[in-house]
C-alpha positions as protocol buffer text, in pm:
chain_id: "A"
residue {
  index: 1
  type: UNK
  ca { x: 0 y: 0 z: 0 }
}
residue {
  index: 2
  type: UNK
  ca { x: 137 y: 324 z: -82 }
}
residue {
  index: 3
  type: UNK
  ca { x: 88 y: 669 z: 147 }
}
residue {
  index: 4
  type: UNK
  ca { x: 141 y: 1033 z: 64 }
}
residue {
  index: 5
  type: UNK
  ca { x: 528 y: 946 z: 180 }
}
residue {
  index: 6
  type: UNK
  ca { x: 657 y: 740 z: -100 }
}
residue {
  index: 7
  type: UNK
  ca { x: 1029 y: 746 z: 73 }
}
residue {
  index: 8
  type: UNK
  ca { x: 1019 y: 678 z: 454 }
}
residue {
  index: 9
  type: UNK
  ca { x: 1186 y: 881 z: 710 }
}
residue {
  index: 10
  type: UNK
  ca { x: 1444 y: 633 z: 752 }
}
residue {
  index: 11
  type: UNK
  ca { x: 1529 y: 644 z: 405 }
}
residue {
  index: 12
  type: UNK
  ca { x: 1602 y: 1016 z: 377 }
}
residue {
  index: 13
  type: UNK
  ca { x: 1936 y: 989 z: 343 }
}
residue {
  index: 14
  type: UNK
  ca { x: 2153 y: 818 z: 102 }
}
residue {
  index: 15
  type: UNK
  ca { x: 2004 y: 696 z: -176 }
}
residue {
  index: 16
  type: UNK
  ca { x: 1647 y: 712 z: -22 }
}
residue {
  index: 17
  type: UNK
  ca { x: 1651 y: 1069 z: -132 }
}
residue {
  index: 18
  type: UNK
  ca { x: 1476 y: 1171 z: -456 }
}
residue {
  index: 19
  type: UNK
  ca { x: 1769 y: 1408 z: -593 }
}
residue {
  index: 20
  type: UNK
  ca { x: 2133 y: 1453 z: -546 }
}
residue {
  index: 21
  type: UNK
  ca { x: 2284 y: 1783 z: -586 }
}
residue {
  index: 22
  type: UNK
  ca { x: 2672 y: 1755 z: -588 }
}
residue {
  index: 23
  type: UNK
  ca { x: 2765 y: 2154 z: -600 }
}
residue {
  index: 24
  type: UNK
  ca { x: 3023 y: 2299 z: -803 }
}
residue {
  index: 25
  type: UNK
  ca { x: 3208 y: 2643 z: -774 }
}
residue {
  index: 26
  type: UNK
  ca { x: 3007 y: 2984 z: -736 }
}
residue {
  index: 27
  type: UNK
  ca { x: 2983 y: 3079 z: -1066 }
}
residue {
  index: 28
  type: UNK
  ca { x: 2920 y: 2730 z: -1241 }
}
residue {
  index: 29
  type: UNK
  ca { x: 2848 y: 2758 z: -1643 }
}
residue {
  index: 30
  type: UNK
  ca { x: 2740 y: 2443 z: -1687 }
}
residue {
  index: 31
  type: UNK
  ca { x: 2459 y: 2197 z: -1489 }
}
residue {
  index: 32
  type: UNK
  ca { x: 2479 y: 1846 z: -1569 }
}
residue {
  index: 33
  type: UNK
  ca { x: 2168 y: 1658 z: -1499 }
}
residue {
  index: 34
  type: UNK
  ca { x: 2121 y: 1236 z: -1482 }
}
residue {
  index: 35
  type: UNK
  ca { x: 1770 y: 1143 z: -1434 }
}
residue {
  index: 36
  type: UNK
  ca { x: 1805 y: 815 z: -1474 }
}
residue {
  index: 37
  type: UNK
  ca { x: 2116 y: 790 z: -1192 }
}
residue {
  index: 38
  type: UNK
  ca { x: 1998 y: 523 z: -953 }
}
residue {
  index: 39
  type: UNK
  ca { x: 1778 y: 167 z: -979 }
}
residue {
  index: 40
  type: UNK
  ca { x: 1699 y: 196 z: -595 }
}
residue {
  index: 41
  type: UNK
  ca { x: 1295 y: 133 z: -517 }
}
residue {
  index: 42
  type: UNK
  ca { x: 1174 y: 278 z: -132 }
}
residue {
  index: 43
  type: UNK
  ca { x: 1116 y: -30 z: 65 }
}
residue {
  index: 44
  type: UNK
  ca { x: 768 y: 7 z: 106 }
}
residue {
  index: 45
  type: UNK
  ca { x: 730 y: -31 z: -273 }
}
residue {
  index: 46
  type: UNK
  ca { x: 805 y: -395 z: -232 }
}
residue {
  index: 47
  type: UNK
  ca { x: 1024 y: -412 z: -507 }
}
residue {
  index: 48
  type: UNK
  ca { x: 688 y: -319 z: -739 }
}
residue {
  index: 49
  type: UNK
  ca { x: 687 y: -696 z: -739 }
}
residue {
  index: 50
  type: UNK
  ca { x: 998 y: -751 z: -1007 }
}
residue {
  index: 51
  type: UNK
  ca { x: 1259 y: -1001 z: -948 }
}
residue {
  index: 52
  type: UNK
  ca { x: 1647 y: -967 z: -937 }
}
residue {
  index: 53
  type: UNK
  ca { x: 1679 y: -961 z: -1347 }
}
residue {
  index: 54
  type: UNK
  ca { x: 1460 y: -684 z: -1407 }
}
residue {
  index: 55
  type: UNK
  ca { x: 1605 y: -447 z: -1109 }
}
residue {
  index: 56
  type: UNK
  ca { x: 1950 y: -456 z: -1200 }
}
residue {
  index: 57
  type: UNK
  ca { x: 1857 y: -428 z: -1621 }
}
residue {
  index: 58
  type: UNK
  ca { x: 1822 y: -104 z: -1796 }
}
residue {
  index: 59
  type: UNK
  ca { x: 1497 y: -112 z: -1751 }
}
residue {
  index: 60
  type: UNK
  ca { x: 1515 y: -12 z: -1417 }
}
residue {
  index: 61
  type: UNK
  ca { x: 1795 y: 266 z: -1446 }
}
residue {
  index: 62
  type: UNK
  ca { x: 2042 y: 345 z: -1684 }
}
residue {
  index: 63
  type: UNK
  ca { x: 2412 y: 181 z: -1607 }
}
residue {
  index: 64
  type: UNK
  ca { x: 2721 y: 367 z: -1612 }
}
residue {
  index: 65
  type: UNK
  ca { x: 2534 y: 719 z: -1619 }
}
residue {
  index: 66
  type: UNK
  ca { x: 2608 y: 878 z: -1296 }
}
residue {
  index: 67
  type: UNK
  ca { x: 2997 y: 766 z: -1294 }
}
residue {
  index: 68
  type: UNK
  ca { x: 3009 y: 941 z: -1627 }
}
residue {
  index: 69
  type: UNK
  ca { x: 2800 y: 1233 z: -1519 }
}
residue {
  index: 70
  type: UNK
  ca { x: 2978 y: 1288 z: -1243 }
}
residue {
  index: 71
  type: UNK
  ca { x: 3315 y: 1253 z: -1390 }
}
residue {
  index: 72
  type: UNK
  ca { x: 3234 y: 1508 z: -1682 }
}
residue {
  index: 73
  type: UNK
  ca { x: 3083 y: 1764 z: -1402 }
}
residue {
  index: 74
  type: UNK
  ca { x: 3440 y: 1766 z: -1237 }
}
residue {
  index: 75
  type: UNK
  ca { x: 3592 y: 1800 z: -1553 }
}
residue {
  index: 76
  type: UNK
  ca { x: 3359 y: 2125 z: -1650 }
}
residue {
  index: 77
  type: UNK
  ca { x: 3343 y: 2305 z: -1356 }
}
residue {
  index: 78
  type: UNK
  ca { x: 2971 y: 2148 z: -1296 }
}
residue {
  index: 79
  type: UNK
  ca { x: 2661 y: 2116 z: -1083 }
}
residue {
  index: 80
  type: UNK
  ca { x: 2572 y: 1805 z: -1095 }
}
residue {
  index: 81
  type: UNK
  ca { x: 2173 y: 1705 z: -1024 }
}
residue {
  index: 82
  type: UNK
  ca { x: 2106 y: 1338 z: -999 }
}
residue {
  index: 83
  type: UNK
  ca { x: 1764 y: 1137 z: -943 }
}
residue {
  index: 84
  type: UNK
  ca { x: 1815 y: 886 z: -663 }
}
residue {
  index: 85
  type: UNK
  ca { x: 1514 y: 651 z: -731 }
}
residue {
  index: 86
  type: UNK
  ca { x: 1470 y: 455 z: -976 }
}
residue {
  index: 87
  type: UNK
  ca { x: 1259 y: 528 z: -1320 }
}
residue {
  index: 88
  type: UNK
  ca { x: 1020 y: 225 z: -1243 }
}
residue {
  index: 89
  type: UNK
  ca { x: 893 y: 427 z: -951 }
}
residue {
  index: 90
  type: UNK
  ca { x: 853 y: 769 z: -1132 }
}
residue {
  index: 91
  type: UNK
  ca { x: 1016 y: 836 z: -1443 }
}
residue {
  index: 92
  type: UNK
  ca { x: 1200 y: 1217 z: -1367 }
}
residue {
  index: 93
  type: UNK
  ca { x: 1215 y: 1287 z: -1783 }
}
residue {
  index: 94
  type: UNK
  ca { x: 861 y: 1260 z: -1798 }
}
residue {
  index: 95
  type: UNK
  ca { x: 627 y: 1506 z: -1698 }
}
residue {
  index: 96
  type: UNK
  ca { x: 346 y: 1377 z: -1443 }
}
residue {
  index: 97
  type: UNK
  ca { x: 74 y: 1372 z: -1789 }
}
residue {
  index: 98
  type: UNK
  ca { x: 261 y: 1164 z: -1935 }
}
residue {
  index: 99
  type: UNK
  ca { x: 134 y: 761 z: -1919 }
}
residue {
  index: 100
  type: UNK
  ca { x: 526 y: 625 z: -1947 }
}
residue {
  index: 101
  type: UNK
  ca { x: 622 y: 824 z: -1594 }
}
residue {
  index: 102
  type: UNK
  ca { x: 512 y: 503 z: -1433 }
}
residue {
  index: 103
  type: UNK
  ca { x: 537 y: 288 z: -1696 }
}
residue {
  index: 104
  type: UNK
  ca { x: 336 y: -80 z: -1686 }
}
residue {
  index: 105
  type: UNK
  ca { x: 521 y: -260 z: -1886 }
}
residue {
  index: 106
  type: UNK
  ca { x: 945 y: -157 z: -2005 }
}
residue {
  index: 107
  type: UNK
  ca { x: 1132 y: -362 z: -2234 }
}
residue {
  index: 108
  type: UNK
  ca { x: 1045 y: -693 z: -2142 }
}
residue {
  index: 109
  type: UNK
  ca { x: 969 y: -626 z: -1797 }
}
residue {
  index: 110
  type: UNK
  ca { x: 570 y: -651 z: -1665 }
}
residue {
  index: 111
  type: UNK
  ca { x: 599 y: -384 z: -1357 }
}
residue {
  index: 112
  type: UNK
  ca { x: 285 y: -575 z: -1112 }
}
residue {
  index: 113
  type: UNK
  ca { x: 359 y: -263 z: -862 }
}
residue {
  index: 114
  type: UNK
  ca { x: 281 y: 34 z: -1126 }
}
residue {
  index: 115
  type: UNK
  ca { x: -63 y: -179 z: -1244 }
}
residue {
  index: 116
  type: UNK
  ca { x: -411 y: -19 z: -1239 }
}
residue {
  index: 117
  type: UNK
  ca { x: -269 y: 293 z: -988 }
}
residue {
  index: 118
  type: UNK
  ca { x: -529 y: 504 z: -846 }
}
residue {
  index: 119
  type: UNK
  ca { x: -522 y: 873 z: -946 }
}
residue {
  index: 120
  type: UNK
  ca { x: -429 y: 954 z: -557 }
}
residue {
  index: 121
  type: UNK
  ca { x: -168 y: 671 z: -593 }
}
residue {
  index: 122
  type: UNK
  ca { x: 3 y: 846 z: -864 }
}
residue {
  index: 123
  type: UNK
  ca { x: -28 y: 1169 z: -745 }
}
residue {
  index: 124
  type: UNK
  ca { x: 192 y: 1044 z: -436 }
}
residue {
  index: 125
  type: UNK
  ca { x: 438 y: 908 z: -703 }
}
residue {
  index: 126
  type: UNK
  ca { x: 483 y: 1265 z: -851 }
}
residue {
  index: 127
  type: UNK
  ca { x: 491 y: 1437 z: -493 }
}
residue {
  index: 128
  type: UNK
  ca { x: 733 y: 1209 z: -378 }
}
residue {
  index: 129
  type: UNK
  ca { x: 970 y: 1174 z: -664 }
}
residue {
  index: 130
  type: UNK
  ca { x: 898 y: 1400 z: -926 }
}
residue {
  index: 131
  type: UNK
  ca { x: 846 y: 1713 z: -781 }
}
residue {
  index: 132
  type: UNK
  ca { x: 1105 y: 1721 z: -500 }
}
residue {
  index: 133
  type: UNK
  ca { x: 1389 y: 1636 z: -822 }
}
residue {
  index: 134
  type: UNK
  ca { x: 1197 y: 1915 z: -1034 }
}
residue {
  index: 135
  type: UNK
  ca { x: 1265 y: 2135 z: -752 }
}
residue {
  index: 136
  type: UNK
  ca { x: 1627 y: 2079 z: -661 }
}
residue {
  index: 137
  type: UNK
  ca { x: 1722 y: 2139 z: -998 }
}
residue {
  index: 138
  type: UNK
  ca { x: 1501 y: 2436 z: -1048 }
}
residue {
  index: 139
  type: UNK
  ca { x: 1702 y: 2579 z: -747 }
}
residue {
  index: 140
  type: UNK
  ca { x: 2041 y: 2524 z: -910 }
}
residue {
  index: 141
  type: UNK
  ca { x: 1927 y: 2704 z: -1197 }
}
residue {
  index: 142
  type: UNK
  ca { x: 1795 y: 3008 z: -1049 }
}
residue {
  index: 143
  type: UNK
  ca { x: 2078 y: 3023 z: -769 }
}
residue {
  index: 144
  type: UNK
  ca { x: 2305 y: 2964 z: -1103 }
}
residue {
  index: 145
  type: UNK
  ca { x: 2088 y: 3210 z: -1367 }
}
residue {
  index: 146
  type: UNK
  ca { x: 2392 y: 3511 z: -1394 }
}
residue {
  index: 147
  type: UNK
  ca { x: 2672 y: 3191 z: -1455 }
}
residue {
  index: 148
  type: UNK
  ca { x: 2479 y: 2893 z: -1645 }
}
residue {
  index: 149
  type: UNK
  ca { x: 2466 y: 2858 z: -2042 }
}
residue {
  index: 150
  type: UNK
  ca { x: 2470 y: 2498 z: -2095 }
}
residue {
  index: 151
  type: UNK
  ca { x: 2230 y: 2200 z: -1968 }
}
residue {
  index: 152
  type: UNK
  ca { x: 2383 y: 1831 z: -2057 }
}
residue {
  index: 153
  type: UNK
  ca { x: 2181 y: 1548 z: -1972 }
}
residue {
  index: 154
  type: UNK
  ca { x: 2346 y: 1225 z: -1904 }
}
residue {
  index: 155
  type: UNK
  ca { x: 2186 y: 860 z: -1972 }
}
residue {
  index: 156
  type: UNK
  ca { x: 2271 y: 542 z: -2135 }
}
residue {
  index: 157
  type: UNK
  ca { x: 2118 y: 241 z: -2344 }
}
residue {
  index: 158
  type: UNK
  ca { x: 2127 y: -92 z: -2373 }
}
residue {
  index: 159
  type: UNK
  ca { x: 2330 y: -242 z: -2670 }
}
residue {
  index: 160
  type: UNK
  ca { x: 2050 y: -474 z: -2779 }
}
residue {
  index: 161
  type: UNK
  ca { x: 1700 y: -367 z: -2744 }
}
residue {
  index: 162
  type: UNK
  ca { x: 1365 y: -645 z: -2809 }
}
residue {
  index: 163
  type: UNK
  ca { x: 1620 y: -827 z: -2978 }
}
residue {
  index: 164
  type: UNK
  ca { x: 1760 y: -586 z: -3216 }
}
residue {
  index: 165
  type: UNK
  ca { x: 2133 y: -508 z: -3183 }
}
residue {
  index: 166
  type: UNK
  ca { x: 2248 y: -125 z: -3178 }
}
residue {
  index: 167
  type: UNK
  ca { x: 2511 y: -28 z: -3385 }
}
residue {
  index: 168
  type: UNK
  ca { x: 2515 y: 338 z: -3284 }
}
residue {
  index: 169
  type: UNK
  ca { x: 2743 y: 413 z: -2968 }
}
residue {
  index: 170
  type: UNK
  ca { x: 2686 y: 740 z: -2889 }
}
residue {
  index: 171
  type: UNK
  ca { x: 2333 y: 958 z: -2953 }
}
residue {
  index: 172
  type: UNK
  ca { x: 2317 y: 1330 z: -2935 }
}
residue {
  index: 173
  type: UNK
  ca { x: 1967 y: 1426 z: -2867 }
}
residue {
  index: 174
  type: UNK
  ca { x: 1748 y: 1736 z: -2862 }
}
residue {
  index: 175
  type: UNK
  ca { x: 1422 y: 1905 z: -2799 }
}
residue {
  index: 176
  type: UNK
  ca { x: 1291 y: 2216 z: -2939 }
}
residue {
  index: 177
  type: UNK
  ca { x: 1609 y: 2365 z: -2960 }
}
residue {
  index: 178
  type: UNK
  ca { x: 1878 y: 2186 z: -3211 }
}
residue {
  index: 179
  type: UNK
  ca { x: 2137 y: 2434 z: -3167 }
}
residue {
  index: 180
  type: UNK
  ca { x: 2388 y: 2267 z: -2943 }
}
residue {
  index: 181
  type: UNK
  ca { x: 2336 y: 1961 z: -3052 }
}
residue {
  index: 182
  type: UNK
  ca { x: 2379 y: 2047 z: -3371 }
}
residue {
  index: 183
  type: UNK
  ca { x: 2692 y: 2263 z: -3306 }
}
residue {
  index: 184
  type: UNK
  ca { x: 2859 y: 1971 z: -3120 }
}
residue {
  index: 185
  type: UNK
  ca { x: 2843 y: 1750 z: -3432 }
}
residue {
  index: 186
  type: UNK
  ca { x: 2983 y: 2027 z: -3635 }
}
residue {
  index: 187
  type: UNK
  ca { x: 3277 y: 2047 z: -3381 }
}
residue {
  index: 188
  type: UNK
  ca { x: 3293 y: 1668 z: -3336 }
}
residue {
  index: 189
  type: UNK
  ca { x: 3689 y: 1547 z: -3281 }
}
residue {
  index: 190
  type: UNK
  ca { x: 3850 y: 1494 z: -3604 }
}
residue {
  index: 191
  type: UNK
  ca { x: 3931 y: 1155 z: -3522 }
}
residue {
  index: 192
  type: UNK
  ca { x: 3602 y: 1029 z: -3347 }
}
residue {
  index: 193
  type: UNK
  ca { x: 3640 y: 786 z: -3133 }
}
residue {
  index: 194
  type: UNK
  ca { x: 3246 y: 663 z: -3114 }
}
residue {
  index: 195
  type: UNK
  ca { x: 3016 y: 631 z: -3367 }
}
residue {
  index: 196
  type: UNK
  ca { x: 2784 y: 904 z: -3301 }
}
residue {
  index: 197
  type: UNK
  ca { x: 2425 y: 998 z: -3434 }
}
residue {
  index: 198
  type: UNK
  ca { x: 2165 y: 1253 z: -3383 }
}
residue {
  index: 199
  type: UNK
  ca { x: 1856 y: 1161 z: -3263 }
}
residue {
  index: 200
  type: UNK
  ca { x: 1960 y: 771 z: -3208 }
}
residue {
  index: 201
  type: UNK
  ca { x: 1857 y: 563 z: -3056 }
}
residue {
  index: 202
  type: UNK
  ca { x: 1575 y: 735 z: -2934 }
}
residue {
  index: 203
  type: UNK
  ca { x: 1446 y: 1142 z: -3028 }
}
residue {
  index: 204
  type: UNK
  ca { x: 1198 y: 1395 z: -2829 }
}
residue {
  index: 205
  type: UNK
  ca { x: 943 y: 1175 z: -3036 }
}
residue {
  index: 206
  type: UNK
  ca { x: 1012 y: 918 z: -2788 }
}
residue {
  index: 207
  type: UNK
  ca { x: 949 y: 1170 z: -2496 }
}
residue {
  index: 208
  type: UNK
  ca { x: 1259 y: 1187 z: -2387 }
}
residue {
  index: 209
  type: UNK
  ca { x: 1297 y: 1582 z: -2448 }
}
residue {
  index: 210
  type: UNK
  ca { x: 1122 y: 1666 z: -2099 }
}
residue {
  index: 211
  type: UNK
  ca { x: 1406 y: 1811 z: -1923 }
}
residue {
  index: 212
  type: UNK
  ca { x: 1589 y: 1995 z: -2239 }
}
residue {
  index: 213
  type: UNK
  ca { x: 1258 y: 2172 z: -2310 }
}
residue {
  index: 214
  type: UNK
  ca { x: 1115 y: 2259 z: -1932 }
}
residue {
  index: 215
  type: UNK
  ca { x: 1448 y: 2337 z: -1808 }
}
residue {
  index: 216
  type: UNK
  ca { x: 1670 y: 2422 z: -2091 }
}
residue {
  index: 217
  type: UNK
  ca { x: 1473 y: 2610 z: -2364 }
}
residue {
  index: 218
  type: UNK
  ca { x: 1262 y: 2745 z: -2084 }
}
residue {
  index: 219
  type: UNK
  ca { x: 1600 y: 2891 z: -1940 }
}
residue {
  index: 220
  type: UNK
  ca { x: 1775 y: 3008 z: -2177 }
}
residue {
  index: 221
  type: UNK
  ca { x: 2035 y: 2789 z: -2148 }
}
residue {
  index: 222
  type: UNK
  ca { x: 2202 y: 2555 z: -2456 }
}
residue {
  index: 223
  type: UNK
  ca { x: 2141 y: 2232 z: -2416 }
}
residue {
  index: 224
  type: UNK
  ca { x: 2162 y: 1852 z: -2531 }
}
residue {
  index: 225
  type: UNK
  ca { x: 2136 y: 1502 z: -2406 }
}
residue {
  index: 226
  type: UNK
  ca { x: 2401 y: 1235 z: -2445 }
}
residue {
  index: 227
  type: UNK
  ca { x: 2300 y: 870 z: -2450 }
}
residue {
  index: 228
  type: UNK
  ca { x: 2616 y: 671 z: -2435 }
}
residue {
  index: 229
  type: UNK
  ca { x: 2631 y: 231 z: -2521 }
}
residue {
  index: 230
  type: UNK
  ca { x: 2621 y: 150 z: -2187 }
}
residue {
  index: 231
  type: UNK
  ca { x: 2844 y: -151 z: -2257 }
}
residue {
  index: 232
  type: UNK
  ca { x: 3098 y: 91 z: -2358 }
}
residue {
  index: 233
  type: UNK
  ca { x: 3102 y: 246 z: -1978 }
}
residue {
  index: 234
  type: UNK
  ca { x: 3110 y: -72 z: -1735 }
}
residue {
  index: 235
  type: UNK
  ca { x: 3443 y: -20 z: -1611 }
}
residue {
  index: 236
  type: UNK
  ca { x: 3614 y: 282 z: -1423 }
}
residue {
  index: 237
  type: UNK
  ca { x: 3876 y: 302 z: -1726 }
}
residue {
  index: 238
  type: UNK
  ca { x: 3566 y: 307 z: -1970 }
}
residue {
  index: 239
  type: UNK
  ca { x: 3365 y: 563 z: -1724 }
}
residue {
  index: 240
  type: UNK
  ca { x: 3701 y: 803 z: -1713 }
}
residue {
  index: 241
  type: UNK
  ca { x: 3770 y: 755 z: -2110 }
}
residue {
  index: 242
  type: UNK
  ca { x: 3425 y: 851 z: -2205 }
}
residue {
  index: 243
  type: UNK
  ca { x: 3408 y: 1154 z: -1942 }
}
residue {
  index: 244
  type: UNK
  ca { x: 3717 y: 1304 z: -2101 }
}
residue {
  index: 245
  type: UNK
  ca { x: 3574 y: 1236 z: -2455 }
}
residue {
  index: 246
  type: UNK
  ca { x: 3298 y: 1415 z: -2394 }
}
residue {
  index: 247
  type: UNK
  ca { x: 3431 y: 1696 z: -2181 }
}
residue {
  index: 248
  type: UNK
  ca { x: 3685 y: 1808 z: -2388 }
}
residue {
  index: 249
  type: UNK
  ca { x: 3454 y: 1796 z: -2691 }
}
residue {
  index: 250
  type: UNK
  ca { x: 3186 y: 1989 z: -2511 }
}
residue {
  index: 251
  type: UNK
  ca { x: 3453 y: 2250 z: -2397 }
}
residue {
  index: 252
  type: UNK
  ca { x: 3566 y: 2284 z: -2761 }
}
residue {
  index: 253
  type: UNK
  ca { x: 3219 y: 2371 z: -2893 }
}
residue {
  index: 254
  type: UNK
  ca { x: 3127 y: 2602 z: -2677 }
}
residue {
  index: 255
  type: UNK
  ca { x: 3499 y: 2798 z: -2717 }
}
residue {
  index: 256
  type: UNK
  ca { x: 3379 y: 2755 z: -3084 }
}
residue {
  index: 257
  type: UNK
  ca { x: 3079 y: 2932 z: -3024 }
}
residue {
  index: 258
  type: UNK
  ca { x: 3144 y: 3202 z: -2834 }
}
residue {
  index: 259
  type: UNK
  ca { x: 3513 y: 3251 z: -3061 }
}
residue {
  index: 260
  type: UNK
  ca { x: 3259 y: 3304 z: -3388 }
}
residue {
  index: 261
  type: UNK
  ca { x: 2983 y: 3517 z: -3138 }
}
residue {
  index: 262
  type: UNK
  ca { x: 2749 y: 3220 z: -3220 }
}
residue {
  index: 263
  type: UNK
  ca { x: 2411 y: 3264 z: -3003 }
}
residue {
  index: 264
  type: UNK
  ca { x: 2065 y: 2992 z: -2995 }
}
């Protein structure tokens, strides 16, 4: 049975918190955001009735993401905002209208605990997870909003999907606004290292544009998600490789940009 507190006082701390905020200096220029950071399901959830398999899969958070995220933030001078439940419980790049925020059914994965929910059983889904995570980043950005002029979103994807095999390795995605992601591929390293798409594997027709739009565009702020292979980030070496990668690739657009008075 669920109640209006979807995480328990005990579990306030740790990862029984809905959002992470790892600071960075005082005048930071770039947030990195990882919604999908953490596969961890408040105890009184029961598990949402899935076995071992499904809560360690993709389905249930996206591997490899936070070390990266975090490990990129460092490297640019970052705040760093990180969800700390998992995406079967509430889904933070959705917004609470949205039917996939507590998805049914992902990948292969039947979710019993997310079945029939009352409308005051999903309301305590988005009070509990959503909006608390909506809020601590909506804090960085206005405590940020003289400094900030980039939004990166972090997440990663499984190299086989219902079956199919994905060849893409990196996926540079956007919302309503292309720039950025568009400028990064016209500033991409001369010898990539990845093989890197926009829009793959999945575009803001899949819904995943949520945070980009509400608080990128709606900011101001340049912005872009990365979806890495997430079997190219299972080790530290792998995590640090692809942090670099991306940081230094990131920092050489935007020099590019403001070198040639580009603006979105």
């Amino acid at each position: 049975m669920e109640s209006a507190q979807i995480i328990s006082a005990s579990e306030q701390t740790g990862f029984g918190q809905a959002v992470h905020i790892t600071p960075a200096g005082p005048d930071p220029s770039v947030i990195v955001v990882c919604e999908h950071a953490s596969n961890h399901i408040p105890k009184q959830l029961d598990d949402l009735g899935l076995g071992r398999d499904a809560l360690v899969s993709h389905a249930a958070w996206d591997p490899g993401a936070l070390d990266v995220a975090r490990l990129l933030a460092q490297k640019v001078g970052a705040v760093l905002v990180s969800g700390a439940i998992s995406r079967l419980v509430y889904d933070c790049n959705r917004p609470p209208d949205a039917v996939s925020a507590v998805p049914e059914r992902v990948e292969i994965y039947d979710i019993p605990g997310n079945m029939a929910l009352s409308p005051q059983a999903r309301a305590e889904r988005i009070a509990g997870v959503y909006q608390p995570f909506a809020d601590g980043l909506n804090r960085q950005l206005e405590d940020h909003a003289d400094s900030l002029e980039l939004l990166v979103t972090i997440h990663s994807f499984t190299p086989v999907f219902l079956g199919q095999r994905r060849q893409v390795e990196l996926g540079l995605l956007h919302g309503r606004d292309s720039f950025f992601c568009e400028a990064m591929m016209a500033h991409r390293p001369a010898e990539p290292v990845y093989d890197t798409r926009i829009n793959e594997p999945y575009s803001a027709a899949d819904g995943v544009a949520h945070t980009l739009d509400l608080h990128g565009c709606d900011n101001g702020l340049w912005n872009v998600m990365i979806e890495i292979r997430n079997d190219l980030i299972q080790t530290a070496e792998q995590q640090a490789r692809m942090a670099a990668y991306l940081a230094e690739w990131i920092t050489a657009t935007r020099h590019a940009l403001r070198t040639s008075g580009s603006a979105s």
